[in-house]
C-alpha positions in Angstrom: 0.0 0.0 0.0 2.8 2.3 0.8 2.8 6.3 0.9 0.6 7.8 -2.1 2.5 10.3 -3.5 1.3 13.8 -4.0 -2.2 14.7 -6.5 -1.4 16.9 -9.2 -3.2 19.4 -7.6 -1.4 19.1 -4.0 1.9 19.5 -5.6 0.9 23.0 -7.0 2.5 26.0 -5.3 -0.9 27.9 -4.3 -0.1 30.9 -6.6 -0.1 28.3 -9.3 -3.2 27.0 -8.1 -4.8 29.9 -8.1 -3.4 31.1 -11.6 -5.0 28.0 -13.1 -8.5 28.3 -11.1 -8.6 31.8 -13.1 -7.7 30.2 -15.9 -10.0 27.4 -16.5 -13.7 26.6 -15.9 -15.2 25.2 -13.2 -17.4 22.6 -14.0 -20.1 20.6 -11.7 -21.3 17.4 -13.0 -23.9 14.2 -11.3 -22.7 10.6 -11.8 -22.7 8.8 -14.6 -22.4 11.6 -17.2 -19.5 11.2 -19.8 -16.9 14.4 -19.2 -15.0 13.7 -22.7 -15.7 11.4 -25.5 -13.5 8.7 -26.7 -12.3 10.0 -30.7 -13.1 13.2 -29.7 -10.2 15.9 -30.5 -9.3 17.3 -27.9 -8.3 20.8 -26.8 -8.4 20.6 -23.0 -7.4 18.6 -20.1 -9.3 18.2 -16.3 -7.8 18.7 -13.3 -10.5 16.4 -10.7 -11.1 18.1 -7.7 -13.8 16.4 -6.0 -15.4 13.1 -6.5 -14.4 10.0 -8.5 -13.8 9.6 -12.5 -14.2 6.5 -14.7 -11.4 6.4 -17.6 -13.2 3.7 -20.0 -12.3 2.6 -23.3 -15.4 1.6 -25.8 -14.8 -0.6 -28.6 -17.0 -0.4 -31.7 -19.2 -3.2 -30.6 -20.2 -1.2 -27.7 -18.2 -3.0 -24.7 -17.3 -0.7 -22.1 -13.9 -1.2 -20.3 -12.6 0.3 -17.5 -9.1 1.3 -17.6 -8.1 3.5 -14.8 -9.8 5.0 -11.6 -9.3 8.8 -11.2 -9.5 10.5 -7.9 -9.7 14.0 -6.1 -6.6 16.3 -7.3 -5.9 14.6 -10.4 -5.0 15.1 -14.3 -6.7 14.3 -16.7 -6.2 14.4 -20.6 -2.9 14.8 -20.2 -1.5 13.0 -23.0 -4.6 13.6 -25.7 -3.7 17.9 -24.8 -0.3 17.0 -25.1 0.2 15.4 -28.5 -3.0 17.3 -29.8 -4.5 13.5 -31.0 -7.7 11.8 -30.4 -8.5 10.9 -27.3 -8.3 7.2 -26.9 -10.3 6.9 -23.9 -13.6 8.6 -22.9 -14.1 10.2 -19.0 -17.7 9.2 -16.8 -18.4 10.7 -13.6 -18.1 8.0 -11.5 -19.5 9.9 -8.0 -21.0 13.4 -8.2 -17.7 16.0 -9.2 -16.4 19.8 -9.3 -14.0 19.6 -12.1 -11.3 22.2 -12.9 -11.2 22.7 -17.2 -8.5 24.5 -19.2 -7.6 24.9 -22.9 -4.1 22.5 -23.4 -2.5 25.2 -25.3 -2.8 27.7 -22.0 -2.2 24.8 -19.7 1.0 23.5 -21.5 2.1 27.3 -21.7 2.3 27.9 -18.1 4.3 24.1 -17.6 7.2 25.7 -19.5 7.0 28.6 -17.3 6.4 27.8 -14.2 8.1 25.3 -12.1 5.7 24.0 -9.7 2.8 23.0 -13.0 6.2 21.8 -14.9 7.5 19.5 -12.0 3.4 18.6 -11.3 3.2 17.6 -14.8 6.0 15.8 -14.8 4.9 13.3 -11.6 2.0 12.8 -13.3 3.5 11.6 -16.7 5.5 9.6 -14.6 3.0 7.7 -12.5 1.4 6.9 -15.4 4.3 5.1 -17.0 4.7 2.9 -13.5 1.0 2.5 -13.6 1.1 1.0 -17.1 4.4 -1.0 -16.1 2.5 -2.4 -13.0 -0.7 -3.0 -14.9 1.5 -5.3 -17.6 4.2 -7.0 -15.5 1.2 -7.9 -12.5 -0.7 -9.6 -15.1 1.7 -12.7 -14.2 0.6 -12.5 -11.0 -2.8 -15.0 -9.9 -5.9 -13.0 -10.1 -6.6 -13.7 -6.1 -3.5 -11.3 -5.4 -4.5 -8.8 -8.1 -7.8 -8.3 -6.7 -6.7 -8.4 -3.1 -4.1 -5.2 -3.8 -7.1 -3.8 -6.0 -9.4 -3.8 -3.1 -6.6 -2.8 -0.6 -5.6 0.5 -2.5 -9.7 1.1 -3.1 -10.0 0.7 0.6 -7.1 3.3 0.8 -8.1 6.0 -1.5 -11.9 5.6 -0.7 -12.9 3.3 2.0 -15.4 4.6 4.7 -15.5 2.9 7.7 -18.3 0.9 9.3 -19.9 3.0 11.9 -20.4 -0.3 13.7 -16.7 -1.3 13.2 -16.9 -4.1 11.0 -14.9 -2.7 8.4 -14.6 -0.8 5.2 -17.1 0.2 2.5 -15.6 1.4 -1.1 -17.5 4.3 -1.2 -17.4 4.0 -5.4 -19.8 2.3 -7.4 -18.2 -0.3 -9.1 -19.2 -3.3 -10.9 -17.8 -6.8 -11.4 -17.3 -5.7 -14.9 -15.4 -2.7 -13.6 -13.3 -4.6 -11.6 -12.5 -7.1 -14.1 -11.5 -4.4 -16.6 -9.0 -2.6 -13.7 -7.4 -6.2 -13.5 -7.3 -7.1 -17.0 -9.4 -10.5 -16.2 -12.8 -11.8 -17.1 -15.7 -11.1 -15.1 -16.3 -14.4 -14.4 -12.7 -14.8 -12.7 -13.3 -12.1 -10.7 -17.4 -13.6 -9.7 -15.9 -16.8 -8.5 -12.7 -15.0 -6.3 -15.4 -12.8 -5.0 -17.9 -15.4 -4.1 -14.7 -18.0 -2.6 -14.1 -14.3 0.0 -17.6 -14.1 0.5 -17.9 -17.4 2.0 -15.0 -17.1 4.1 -16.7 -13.4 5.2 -13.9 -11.4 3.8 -16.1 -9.3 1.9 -19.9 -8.4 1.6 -20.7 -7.8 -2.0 -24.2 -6.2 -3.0 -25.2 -4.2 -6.3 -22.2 -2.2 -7.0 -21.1 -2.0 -3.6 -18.2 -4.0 -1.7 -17.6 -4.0 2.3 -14.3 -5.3 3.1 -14.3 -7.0 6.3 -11.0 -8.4 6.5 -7.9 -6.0 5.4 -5.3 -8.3 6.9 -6.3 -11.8 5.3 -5.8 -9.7 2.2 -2.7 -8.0 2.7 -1.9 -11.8 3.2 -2.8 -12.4 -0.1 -1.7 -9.2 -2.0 1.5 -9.3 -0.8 2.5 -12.7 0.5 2.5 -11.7 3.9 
């Protein structure tokens, strides 16, 4: 699980942060309600800065895939402002968000002259690289493990505890589907892990909701512990 390094947004100096909240829009959005199309070209990137984004990929035959969870403080559209191509993914709200929106050109523009957005940028760039790295070497990995860090870093970035103690709820609604497409597995994989924790009361599972009851036997798991 480990320290989570800074968001984008917390490793701004607050002059910066301030210089980009007069330079963007601010945007309010509900759940479920696509941000940026997939194919769309693309002129401006998202800085998240409440609530919970969905980064999917849709192939032609209309299967949706979840790639990547994005959370308060974050990018997004980094690469598609960058490069000035497509975007190869489309944004959904995920929870309820306030969303930061700039032009790429202005965004880029300040990176080159200011430090703090430059050295920001940079981290991001670079998470994303390990992210990819993790996502392809840990496909090696059994599925059990994958799904037990998955869970684990969910718990971390959005678990709410019990009030009755009994452990924590991923405040996110996320399907088996979702879950499978985050591990690079099939659904059904992931149904019968989920069903083997269930039994042993690791986990409640209901309609897009998941209470974890037992962090530790899944550290065990995650990490060989």
């Amino acid at each position: 699980m480990g320290h989570r390094p800074a968001s984008f947004w917390e490793a701004l100096d607050p002059a910066d942060r301030t210089l980009l909240e007069r330079s963007g829009t601010r945007l309010s959005l509900p759940a479920d309600r696509l941000l940026l199309a997939q194919g769309e070209d693309s002129d401006h990137l998202v800085v998240l800065l409440s609530g919970w984004i969905k980064v999917v990929a849709q192939s032609h035959a209309g299967y949706r895939a979840l790639l990547a969870l994005r959370g308060p403080g974050e990018l997004l559209g980094e690469q598609a402002g960058l490069e000035g191509r497509r975007r190869s993914a489309s944004l959904l709200t995920a929870t309820a968000v306030g969303v930061l929106q700039l032009t790429a050109a202005r965004f880029h523009g300040y990176a080159r002259s200011r430090p703090s957005i430059a050295a920001a940028l940079e981290q991001t760039l670079s998470q994303r690289l390990r992210e990819a790295d993790t996502q392809r070497t840990g496909i090696t990995e059994p599925v059990p493990a994958r799904l037990a860090a998955l869970l684990l870093d969910l718990v971390e970035r959005c678990g709410e505890p019990e009030p009755d103690g009994t452990g924590h709820r991923i405040g996110l609604p996320l399907s088996q589907d979702d879950l499978a497409g985050l591990l690079l597995t099939s659904r059904r994989t992931v149904s019968r892990v989920l069903e083997q924790w269930r039994a042993q009361g690791w986990v409640v599972t209901g309609r897009q909701s998941l209470l974890v009851r037992s962090v530790d036997q899944l550290k065990g798991l995650a990490f060989g512990g």
